[in-house]
C-alpha positions in Angstrom: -5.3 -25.7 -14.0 -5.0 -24.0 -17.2 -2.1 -23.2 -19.4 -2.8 -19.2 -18.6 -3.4 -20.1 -15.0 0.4 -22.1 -15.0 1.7 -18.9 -16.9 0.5 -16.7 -13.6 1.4 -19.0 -10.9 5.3 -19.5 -12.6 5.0 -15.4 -13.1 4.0 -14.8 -9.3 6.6 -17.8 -8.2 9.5 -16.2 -9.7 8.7 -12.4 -9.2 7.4 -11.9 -5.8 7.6 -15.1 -4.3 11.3 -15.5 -5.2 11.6 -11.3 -5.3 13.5 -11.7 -8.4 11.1 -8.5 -9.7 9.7 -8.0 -12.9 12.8 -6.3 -14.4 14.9 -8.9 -14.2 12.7 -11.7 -15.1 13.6 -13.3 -18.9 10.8 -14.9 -20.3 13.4 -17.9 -20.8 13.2 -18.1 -17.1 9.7 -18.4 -16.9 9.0 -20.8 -19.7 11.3 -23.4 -17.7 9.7 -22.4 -14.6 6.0 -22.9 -16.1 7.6 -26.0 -18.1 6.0 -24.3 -21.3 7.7 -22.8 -24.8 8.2 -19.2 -24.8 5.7 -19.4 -28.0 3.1 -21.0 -25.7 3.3 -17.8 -23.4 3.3 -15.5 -26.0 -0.2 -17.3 -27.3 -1.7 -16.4 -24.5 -0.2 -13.0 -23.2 1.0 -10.2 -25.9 3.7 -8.9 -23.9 5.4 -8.9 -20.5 3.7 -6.4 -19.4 0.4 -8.1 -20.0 1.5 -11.0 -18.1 2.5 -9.2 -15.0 -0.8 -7.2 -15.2 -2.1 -10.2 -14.5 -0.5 -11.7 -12.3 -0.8 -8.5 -10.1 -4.5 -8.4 -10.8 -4.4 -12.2 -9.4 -2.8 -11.0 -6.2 -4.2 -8.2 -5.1 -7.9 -10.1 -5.7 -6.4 -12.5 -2.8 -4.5 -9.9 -1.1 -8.5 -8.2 -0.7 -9.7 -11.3 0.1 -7.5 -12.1 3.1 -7.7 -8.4 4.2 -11.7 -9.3 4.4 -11.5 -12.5 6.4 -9.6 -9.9 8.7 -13.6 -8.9 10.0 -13.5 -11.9 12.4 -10.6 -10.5 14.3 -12.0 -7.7 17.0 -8.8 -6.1 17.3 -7.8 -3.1 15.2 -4.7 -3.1 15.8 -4.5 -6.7 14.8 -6.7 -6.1 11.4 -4.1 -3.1 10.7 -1.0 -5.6 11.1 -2.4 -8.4 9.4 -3.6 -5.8 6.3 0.0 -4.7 6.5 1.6 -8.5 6.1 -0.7 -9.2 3.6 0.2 -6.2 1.4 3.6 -6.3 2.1 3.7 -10.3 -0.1 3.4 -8.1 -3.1 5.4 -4.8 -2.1 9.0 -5.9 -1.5 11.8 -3.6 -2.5 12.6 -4.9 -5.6 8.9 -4.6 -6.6 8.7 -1.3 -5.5 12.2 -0.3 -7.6 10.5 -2.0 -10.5 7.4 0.0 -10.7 9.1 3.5 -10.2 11.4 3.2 -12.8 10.6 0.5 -15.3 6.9 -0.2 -15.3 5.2 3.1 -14.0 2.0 2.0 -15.7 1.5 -1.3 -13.4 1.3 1.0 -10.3 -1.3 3.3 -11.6 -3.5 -0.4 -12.3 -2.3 -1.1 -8.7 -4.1 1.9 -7.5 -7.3 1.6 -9.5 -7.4 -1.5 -8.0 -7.2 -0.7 -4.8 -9.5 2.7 -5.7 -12.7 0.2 -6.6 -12.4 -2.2 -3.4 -11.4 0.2 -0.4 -15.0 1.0 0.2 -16.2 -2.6 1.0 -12.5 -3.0 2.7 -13.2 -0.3 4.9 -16.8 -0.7 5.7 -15.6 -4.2 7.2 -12.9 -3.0 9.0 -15.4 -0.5 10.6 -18.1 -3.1 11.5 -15.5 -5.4 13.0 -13.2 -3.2 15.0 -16.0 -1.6 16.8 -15.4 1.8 15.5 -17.0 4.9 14.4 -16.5 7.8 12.0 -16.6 10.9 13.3 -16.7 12.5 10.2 -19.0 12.0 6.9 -17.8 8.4 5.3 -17.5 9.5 1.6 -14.5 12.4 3.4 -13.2 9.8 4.3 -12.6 7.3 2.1 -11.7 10.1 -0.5 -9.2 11.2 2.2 -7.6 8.0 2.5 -7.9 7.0 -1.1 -5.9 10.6 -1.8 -2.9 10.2 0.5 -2.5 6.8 0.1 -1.9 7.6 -3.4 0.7 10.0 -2.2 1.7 8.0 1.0 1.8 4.2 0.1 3.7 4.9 -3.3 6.9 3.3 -4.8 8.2 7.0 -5.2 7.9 8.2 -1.5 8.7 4.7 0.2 11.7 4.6 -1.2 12.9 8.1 -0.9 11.9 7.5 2.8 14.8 4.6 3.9 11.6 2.9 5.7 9.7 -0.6 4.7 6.4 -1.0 3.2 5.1 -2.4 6.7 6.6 0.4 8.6 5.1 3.1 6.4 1.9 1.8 6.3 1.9 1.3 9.9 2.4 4.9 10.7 0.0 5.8 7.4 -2.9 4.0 9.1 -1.9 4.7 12.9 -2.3 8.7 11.8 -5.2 8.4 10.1 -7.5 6.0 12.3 -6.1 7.4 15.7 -4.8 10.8 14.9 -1.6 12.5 14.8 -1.3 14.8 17.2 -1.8 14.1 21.1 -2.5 16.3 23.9 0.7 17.6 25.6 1.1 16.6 29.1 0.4 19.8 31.4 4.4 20.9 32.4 5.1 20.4 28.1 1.7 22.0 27.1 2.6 25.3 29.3 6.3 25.1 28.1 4.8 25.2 24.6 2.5 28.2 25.3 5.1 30.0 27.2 7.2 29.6 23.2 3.8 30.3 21.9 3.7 33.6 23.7 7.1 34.7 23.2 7.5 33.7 19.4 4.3 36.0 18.9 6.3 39.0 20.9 9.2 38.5 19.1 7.5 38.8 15.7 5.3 42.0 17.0 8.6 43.8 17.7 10.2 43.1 14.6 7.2 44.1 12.6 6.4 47.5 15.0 10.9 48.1 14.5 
């Protein structure tokens, strides 16, 4: 192992691992943790935020591997979970707080990241769970790409009170199985019966 590749490891150990977070990390921390001088880092990253560009770039390559090695599992629902606890290593709260408010920048690296390799990470999860698109493929990976933007962001998961995991799982439950259902047939005439009457209400108000 190389002196870069010790830097990393100590990085990832303390930050995610440990979920100290990147915020809070002193780089006289992680020169006793890689057992290096804080000169010796500095050689071979510019700043912190080069460092922990890297290290994230050395996750999520293995994150995207693992999710890969998901294809031998016939299960979608157990691809979807184990995608989940494999993102959810790097994504812990402190993480998330860390890239909203103090390193914005990693996030968007995050993203184009995950922009470049969702196409071979879907095709796979296709072919191995069986499924079929019902719709044209490039819709849909622009359509998934899009919202996860908006979705699976440090902003909205932590305005809504949920965990990565549990976001995700609903994210990915709505768009690979839908999000509506059909109504049973007492609740589907109950809704029709509103329906109706919401429609006559607003005729009458307009026609007064």
């Amino acid at each position: 192992m190389d002196t870069r590749e010790k830097i990393i490891l100590a990085c990832e150990q303390l930050t995610i691992k440990n979920a100290l977070g990147f915020s809070r990390l002193s780089m006289e921390e992680l020169a006793k943790a890689a057992g290096l001088s804080k000169r010796t880092i500095y050689r071979h990253f510019a700043s912190k935020e080069d460092l922990f560009e890297a290290t994230i770039d050395k996750v999520t390559d293995e994150i995207i591997a693992r999710n890969l090695r998901l294809s031998d599992s016939k299960d979608i629902n157990t691809i979807i979970a184990g995608a989940l606890q494999n993102i959810s290593y790097l994504i812990n709260p402190q993480f998330l707080a860390d890239l909203s408010h103090h390193y914005p920048m990693l996030w968007q690296k995050i993203d184009q990241i995950r922009q470049k390799k969702i196409d071979r990470l879907i095709d796979h999860l296709l072919v191995s769970s069986k499924l079929r698109l019902r719709v044209d493929s490039g819709i849909f990976k622009t359509s998934l790409l899009t919202a996860m933007s908006e979705i699976l962001s440090p902003e909205f998961i932590l305005k809504s009170g949920m965990s990565f995991e549990q976001v995700g799982l609903e994210f990915l439950n709505m768009f690979i199985f839908g999000a509506v259902e059909p109504l049973s047939n007492t609740k589907q005439e109950a809704s029709l019966a509103n329906l109706t009457e919401l429609k006559v209400n607003l005729a009458d108000e307009q026609n007064g």
